[in-house]
SETIPA-486940 format. One record per residue (C-alpha): residue in one letter; chain; y, z, x. Coordinates in Angstrom, 3 decimals. Each point is the difference from the previous one (the first is absolute). Layout:
// SETIPA-486940
{residu->A, chaine->A, yy->Y, zz->Z, xx->X}
...
END
This chain:
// SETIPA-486940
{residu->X, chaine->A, yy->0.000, zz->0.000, xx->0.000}
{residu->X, chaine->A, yy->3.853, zz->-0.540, xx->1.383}
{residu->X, chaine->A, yy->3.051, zz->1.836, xx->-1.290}
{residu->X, chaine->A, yy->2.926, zz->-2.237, xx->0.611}
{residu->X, chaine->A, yy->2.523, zz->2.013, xx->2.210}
{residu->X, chaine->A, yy->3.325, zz->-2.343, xx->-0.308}
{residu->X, chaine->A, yy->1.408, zz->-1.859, xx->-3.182}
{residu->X, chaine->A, yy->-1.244, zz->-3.869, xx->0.118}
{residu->X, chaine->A, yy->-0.496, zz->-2.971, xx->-2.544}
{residu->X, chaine->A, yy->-3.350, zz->-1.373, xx->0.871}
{residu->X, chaine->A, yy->0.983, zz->-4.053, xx->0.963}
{residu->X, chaine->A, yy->-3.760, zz->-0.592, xx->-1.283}
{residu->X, chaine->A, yy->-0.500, zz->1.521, xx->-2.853}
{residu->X, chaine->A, yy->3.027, zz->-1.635, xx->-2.170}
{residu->X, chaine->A, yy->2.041, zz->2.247, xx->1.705}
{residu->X, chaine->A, yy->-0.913, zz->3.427, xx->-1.409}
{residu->X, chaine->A, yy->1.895, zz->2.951, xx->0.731}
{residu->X, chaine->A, yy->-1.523, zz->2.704, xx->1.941}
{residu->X, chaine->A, yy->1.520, zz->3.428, xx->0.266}
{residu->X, chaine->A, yy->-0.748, zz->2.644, xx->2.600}
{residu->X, chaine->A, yy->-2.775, zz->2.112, xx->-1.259}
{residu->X, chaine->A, yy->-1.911, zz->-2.731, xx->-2.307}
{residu->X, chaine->A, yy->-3.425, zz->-1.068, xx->1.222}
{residu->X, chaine->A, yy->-0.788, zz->-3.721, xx->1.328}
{residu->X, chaine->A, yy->-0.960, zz->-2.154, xx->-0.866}
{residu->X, chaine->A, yy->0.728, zz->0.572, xx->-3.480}
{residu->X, chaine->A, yy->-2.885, zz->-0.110, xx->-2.737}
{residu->X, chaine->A, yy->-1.975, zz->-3.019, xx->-0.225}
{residu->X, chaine->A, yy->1.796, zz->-1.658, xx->2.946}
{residu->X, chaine->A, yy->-2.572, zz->-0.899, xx->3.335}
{residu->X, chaine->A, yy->1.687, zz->-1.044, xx->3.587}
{residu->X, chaine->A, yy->-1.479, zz->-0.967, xx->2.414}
{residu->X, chaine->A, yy->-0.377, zz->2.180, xx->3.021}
{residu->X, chaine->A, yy->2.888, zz->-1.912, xx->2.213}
{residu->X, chaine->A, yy->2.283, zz->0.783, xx->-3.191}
{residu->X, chaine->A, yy->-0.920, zz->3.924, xx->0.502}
{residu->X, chaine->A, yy->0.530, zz->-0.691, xx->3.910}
{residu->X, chaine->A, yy->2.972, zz->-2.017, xx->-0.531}
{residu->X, chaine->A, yy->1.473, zz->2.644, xx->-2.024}
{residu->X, chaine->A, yy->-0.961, zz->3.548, xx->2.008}
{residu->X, chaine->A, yy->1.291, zz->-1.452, xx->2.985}
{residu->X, chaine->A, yy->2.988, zz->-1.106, xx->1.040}
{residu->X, chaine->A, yy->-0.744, zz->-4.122, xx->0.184}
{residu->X, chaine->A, yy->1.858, zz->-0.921, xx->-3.558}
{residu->X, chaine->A, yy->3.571, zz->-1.017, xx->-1.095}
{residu->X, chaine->A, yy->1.121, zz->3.756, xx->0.002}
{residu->X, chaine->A, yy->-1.258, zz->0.897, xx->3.465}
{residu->X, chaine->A, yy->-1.383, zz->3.184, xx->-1.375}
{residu->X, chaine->A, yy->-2.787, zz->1.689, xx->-1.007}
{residu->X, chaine->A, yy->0.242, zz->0.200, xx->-4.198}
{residu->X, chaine->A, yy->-3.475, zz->1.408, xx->-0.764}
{residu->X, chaine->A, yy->-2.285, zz->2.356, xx->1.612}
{residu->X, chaine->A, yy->-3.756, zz->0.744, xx->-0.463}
{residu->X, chaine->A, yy->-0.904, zz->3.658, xx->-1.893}
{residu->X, chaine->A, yy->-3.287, zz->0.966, xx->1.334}
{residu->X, chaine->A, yy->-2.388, zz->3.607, xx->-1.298}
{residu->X, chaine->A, yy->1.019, zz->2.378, xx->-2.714}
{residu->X, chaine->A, yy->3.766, zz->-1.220, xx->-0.126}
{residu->X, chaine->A, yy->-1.683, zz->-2.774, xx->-2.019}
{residu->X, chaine->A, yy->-1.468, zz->1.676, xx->-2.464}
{residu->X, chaine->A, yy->3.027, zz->2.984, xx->-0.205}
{residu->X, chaine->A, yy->1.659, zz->0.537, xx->-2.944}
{residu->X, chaine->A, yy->3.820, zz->0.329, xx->0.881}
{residu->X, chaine->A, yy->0.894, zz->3.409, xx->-0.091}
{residu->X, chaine->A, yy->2.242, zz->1.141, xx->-2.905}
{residu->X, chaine->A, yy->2.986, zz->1.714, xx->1.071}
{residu->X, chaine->A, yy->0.716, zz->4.140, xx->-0.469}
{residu->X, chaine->A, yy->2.275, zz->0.999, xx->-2.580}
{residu->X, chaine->A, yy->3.242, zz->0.995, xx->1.880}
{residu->X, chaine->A, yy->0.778, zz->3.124, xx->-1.209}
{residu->X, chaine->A, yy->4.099, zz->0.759, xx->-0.583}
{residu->X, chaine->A, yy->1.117, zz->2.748, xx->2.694}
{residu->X, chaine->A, yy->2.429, zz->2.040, xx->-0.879}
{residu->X, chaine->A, yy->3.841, zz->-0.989, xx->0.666}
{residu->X, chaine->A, yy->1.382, zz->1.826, xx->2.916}
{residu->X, chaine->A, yy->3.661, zz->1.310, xx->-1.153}
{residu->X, chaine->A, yy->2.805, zz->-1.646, xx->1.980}
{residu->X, chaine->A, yy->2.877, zz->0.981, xx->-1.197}
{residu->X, chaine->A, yy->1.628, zz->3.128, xx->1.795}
{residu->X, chaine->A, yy->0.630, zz->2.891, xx->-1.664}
{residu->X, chaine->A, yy->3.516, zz->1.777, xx->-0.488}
{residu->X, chaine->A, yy->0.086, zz->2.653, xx->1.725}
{residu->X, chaine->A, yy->2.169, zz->2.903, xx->-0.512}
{residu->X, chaine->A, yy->3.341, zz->0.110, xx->1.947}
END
């Protein structure tokens, strides 16, 4: 599985938007293993790498959801009078 790491339209694949996080190729889609080179490496118009290869449990891992934040309380800021 890949995980694209940088924003690209995909020039073969009527050039369909890929944002950083989504998988490639996209469902139903095959390339060819040059594509997948093409792509992880830097040898394409961007002269970056725009996907990388997810490998073990990170594939299968659910994304985390995130804690509640919990509200701390507001520090006082104003000063107070104080008697003259």
């Amino acid at each position: 599985m890949y995980v694209v790491k940088v924003f690209f339209t995909d020039l073969q694949d009527n050039n369909h938007a890929y944002n950083v996080g989504d998988t490639f190729p996209r469902g139903g889609m095959a390339v060819t293993p040059d594509r997948i080179k093409e792509l992880s490496g830097t040898q394409n118009k961007r002269g970056i790498a725009l996907i990388e290869e997810v490998r073990g449990a990170e594939e299968t891992a659910q994304p985390e959801e995130a804690a509640p934040v919990e509200n701390e309380p507001r520090k006082r800021t104003r000063k107070r009078k104080t008697e003259e």
